[in-house]
C-alpha positions as CSV (number, residue, x, y, z in Angstrom):
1,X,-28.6,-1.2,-9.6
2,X,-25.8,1.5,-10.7
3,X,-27.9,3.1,-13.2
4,X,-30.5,4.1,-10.3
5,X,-30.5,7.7,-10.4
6,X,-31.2,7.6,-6.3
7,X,-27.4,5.9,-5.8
8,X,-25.2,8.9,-6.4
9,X,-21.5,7.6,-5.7
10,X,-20.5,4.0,-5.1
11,X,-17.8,2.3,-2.9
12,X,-16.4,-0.5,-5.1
13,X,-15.5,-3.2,-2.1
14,X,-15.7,-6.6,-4.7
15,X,-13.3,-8.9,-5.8
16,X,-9.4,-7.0,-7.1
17,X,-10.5,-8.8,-10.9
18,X,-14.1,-7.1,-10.9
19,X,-12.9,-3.4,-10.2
20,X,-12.2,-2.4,-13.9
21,X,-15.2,-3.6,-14.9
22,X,-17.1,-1.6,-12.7
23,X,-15.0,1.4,-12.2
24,X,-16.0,1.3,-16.4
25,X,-19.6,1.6,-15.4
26,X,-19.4,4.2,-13.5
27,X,-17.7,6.3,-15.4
28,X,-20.4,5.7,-18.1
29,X,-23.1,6.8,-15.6
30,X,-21.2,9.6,-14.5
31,X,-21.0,8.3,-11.1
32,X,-17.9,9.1,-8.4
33,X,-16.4,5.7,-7.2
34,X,-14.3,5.0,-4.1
35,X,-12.4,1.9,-5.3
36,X,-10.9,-0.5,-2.1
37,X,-7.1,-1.2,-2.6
38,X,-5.7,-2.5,-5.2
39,X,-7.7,-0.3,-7.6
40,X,-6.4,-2.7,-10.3
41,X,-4.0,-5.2,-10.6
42,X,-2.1,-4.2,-14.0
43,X,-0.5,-0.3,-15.1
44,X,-2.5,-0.8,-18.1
45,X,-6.0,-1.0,-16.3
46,X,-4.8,1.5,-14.1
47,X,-3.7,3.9,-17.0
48,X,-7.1,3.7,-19.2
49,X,-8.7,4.4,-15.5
50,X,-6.7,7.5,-15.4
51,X,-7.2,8.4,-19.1
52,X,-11.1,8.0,-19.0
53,X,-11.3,9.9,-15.5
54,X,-9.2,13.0,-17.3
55,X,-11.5,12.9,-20.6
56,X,-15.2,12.5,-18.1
57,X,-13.7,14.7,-15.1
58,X,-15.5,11.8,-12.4
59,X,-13.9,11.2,-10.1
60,X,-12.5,7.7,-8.5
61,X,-10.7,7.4,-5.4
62,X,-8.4,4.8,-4.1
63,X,-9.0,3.6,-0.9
64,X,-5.9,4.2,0.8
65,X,-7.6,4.3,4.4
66,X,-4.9,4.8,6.9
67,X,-3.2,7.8,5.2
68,X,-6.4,8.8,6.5
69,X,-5.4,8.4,10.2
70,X,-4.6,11.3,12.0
71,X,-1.5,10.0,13.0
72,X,0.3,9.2,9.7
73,X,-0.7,12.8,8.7
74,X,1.0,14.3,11.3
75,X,4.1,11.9,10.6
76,X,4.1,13.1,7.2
77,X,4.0,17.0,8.4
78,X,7.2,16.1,10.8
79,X,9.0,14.8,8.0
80,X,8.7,16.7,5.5
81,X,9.4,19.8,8.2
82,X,12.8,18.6,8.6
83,X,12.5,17.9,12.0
84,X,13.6,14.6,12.0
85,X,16.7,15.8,9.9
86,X,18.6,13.9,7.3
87,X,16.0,10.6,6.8
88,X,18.6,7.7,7.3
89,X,15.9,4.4,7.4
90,X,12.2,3.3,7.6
91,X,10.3,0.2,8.5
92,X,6.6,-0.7,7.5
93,X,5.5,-4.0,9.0
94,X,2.6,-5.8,9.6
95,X,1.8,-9.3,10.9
96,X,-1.5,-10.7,10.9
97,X,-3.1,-14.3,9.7
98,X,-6.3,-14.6,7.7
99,X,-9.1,-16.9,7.9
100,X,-9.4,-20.2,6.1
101,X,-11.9,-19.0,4.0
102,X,-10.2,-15.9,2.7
103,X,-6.9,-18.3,2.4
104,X,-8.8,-20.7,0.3
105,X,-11.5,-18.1,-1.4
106,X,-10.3,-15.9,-4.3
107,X,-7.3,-14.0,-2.0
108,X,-5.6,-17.6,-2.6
109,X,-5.8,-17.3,-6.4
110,X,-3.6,-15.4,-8.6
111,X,-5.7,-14.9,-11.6
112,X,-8.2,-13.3,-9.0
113,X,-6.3,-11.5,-6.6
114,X,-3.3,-10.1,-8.7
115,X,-0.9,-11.5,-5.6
116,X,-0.7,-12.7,-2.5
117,X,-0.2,-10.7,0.7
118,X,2.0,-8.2,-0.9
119,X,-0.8,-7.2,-3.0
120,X,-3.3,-7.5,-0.6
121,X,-2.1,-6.1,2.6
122,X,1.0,-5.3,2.3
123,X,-0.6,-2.3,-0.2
124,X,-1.4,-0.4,2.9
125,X,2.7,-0.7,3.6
126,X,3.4,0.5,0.2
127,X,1.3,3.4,-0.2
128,X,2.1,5.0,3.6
129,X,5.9,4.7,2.4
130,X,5.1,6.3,-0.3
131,X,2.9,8.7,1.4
132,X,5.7,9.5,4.3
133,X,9.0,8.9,2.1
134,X,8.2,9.6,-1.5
135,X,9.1,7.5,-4.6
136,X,12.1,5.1,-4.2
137,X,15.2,4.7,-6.5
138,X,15.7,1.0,-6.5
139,X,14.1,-1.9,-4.7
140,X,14.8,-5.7,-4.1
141,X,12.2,-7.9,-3.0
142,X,11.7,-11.5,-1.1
143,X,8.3,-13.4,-1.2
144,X,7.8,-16.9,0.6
145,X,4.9,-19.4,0.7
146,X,5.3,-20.4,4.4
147,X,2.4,-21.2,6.1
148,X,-0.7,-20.8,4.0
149,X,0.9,-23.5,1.3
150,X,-2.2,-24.0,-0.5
151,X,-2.3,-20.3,-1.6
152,X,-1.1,-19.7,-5.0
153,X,0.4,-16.0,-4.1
154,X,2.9,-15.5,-0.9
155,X,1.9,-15.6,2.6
156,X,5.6,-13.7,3.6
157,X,6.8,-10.7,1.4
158,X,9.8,-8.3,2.5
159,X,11.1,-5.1,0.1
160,X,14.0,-3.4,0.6
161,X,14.0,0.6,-0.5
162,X,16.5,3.2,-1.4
163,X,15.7,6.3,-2.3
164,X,17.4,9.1,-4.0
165,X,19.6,10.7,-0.8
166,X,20.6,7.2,0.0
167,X,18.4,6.0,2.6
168,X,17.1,2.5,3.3
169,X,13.4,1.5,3.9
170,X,11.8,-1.9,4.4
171,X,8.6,-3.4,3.9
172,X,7.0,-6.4,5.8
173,X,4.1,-8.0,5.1
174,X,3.1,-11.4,6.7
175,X,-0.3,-13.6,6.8
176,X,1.7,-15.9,9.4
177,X,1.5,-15.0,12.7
178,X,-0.5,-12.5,15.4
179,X,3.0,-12.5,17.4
180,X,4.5,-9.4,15.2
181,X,3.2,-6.6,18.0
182,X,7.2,-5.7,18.6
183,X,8.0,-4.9,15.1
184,X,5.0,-3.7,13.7
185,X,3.9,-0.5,12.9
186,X,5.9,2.5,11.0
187,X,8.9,3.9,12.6
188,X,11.5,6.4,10.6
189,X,14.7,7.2,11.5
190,X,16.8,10.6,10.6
191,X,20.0,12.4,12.0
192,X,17.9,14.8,14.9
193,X,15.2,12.4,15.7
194,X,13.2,9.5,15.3
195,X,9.0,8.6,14.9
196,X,7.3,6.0,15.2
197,X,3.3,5.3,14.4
198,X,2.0,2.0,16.5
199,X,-1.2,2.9,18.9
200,X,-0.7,6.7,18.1
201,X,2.6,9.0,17.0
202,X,5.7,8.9,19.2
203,X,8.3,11.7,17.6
204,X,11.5,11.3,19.7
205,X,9.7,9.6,22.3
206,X,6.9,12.0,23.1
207,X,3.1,10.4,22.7
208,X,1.1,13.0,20.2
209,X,-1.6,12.3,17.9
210,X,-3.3,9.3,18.8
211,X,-5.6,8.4,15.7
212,X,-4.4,5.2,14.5
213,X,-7.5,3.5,14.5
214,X,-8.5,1.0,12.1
215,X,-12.4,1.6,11.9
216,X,-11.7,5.6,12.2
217,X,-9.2,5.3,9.6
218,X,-12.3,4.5,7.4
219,X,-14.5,7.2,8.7
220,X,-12.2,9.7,8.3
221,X,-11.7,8.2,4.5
222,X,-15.5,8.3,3.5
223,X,-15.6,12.0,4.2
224,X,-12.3,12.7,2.8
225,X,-14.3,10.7,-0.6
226,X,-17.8,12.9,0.1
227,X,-15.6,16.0,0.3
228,X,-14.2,15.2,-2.9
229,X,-17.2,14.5,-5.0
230,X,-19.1,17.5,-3.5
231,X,-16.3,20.2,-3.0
232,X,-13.8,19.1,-5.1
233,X,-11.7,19.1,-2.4
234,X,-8.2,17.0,-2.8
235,X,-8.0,13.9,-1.5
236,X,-4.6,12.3,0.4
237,X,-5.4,9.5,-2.2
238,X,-4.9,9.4,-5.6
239,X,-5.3,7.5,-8.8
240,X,-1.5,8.6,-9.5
241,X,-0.6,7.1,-5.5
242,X,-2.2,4.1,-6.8
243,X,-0.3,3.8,-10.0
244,X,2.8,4.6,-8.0
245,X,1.9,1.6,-5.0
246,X,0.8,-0.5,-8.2
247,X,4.0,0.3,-10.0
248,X,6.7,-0.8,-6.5
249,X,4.5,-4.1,-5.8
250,X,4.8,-5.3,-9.6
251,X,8.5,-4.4,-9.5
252,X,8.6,-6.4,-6.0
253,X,7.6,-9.5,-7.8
254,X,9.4,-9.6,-10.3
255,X,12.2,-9.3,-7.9
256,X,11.7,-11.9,-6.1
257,X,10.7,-14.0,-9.1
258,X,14.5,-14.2,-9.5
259,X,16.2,-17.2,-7.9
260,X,18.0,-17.0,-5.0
261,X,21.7,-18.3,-4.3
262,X,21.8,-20.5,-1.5
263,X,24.1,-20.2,1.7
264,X,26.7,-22.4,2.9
265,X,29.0,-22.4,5.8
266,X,31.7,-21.0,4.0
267,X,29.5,-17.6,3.7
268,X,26.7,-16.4,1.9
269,X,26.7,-15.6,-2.0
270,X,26.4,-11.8,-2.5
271,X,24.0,-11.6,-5.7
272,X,20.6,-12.7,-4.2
273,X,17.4,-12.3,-6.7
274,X,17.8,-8.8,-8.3
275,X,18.0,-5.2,-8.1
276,X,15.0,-3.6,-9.8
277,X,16.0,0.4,-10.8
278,X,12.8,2.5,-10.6
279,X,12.0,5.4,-12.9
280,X,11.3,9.0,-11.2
C-alpha cells in the first residue's frame, strides 16, 4: 500500500515495535512520515532514523501533538520572555485509566510497548517539559504497578527534574484513576509570576489563550506536518525532541529500576533509588 504513488505522506499510528520498520520504508520510497509518540523505543533506532533522514533529506515528524496547542505555545513565549522571572518549579501531571483491552493488548507488554505509562502517556509530560523548560541536569525516577497488576510495565510513574539554574520539576503520569482534575495539567512557578495550562493559559491568574483541546491539538499538528513536507516550514516537533523525550524516560527507568530503602518510624532512609546525571 506505501509504494502507491497516489499516498504521498503517511501518519505512522501502529504498534511502538512496528515504527522502525516502517519509518524504514518510507524513507526508501521517499515518502514524509508523521510518526505517533514514541517514535521508537531505543537511542539506537532513533539515531539510524536520524542518520538516514540527514543522508535522504525526508522528512519524519514526531507526533508531539499538544505542543501544538495554542496554549502551551503561548506558555512557552511567557517563559522564555522572562516574565515569569527566575523559574523556581514545574509540575506535568496527568491522571487517567485505560480500557481493559488496551491494559491487556500490546500497551501491557514490554517487548511491545517499550514501557508502561511513562512511555506511553507520560511522553506527552516529558516532551512539553522539555518544550517549556529545556533539557534537565539530573533526574530521579519512581514507577509502581498499582492497579493495572497484570501489566508488565507501570501503571504509576513520577520524575523529579533539576535543571541547570537549580530549579525543580516533576512529572506524573498515572493509568489509575479519573479523580486527578486538581493536580493535573502544567503549572510553572518563577520569582514574578506564575502559569498554569489546564482548560486554557492562566499567567498570574489572568484567563488567555484558551486552545487546550485535545482533538484541535491534532488538527493543529497535521498542518504543522503538511506545512513541513510542502514548505519546509519547521515544525515545534522534532526528531532531536524525540531523542531528547526518548533519552529522560530511558534514564527514568533505570532510576527507578534501583531499589528502594524502606521507611520505618524512626525516619525515612535518605538514599532512595538513584540519581541519574544527564549529559547537555
Amino acid at each position: 500500500m506505501v509504494a502507491d504513488p497516489a499516498i504521498e505522506a503517511l501518519v505512522l499510528g501502529s504498534r511502538n515495535d512496528e515504527h522502525a520498520r516502517q519509518v524504514r520504508r518510507c524513507q526508501e520510497l521517499g515518502k514524509p512520515a508523521l510518526v505517533e509518540k514514541p517514535v521508537v523505543t531505543t537511542l539506537a533506532a532513533l539515531d539510524a532514523i536520524r542518520d538516514s533522514v540527514a543522508h535522504t533529506g525526508v522528512p519524519v515528524m514526531p507526533a508531539h501533538n499538544f505542543v501544538y496547542r495554542g496554549a502551551v505555545q503561548a506558555a512557552r513565549a511567557a517563559v522564555q520572555s522572562g516574565r515569569l522571572g527566575q523559574l523556581v518549579g514545574a509540575s506535568f501531571c496527568s491522571n487517567h485509566t485505560i480500557s481493559p483491552l488496551h491494559a491487556s493488548g500490546w500497551r501491557g507488554s514490554l517487548a511491545l510497548g517499550g514501557g508502561g505509562a511513562l512511555m506511553d502517556s507520560g511522553h506527552h509530560q516529558v516532551y512539553q517539559a522539555l518544550y517549556l523548560l529545556g533539557r534537565p541536569v539530573a533526574l530521579h525516577a519512581f514507577q509502581s504497578r498499582l492497579v493495572l497488576t497484570g501489566m508488565e510495565g507501570e501503571d504509576l510513574a513520577q520524575v523529579q527534574l533539576r535543571y541547570a539554574n537549580g530549579a525543580l520539576a516533576t512529572i506524573f503520569q498515572s493509568w489509575t484513576t479519573n479523580h486527578g482534575a486538581p493536580v493535573d495539567g502544567i503549572r510553572i512557578l518563577g520569582t514574578a509570576g506564575w502559569l498554569q495550562v489546564t482548560d486554557a493559559l492562566y499567567i498570574n491568574g489572568e484567563r488567555s489563550d484558551p486552545d487546550t483541546a485535545y482533538e484541535h491539538s491534532f488538527i493543529n499538528q497535521a498542518q504543522a506536518f503538511v506545512d513541513f513536507v510542502r514548505q519546509g516550514s519547521p515544525p515545534a516537533s522534532t526528531l532531536d525532541d524525540a531523542r531528547d523525550a526518548l533519552d529522560v524516560i530511558l534514564l527514568a527507568y533505570e532510576s527507578a529500576t534501583h531499589d528502594t530503602v524502606p521507611c520505618f518510624p524512626s525516619g525515612c532512609a535518605v538514599n532512595p533509588g538513584k540519581n541519574i546525571p544527564i549529559k547537555i
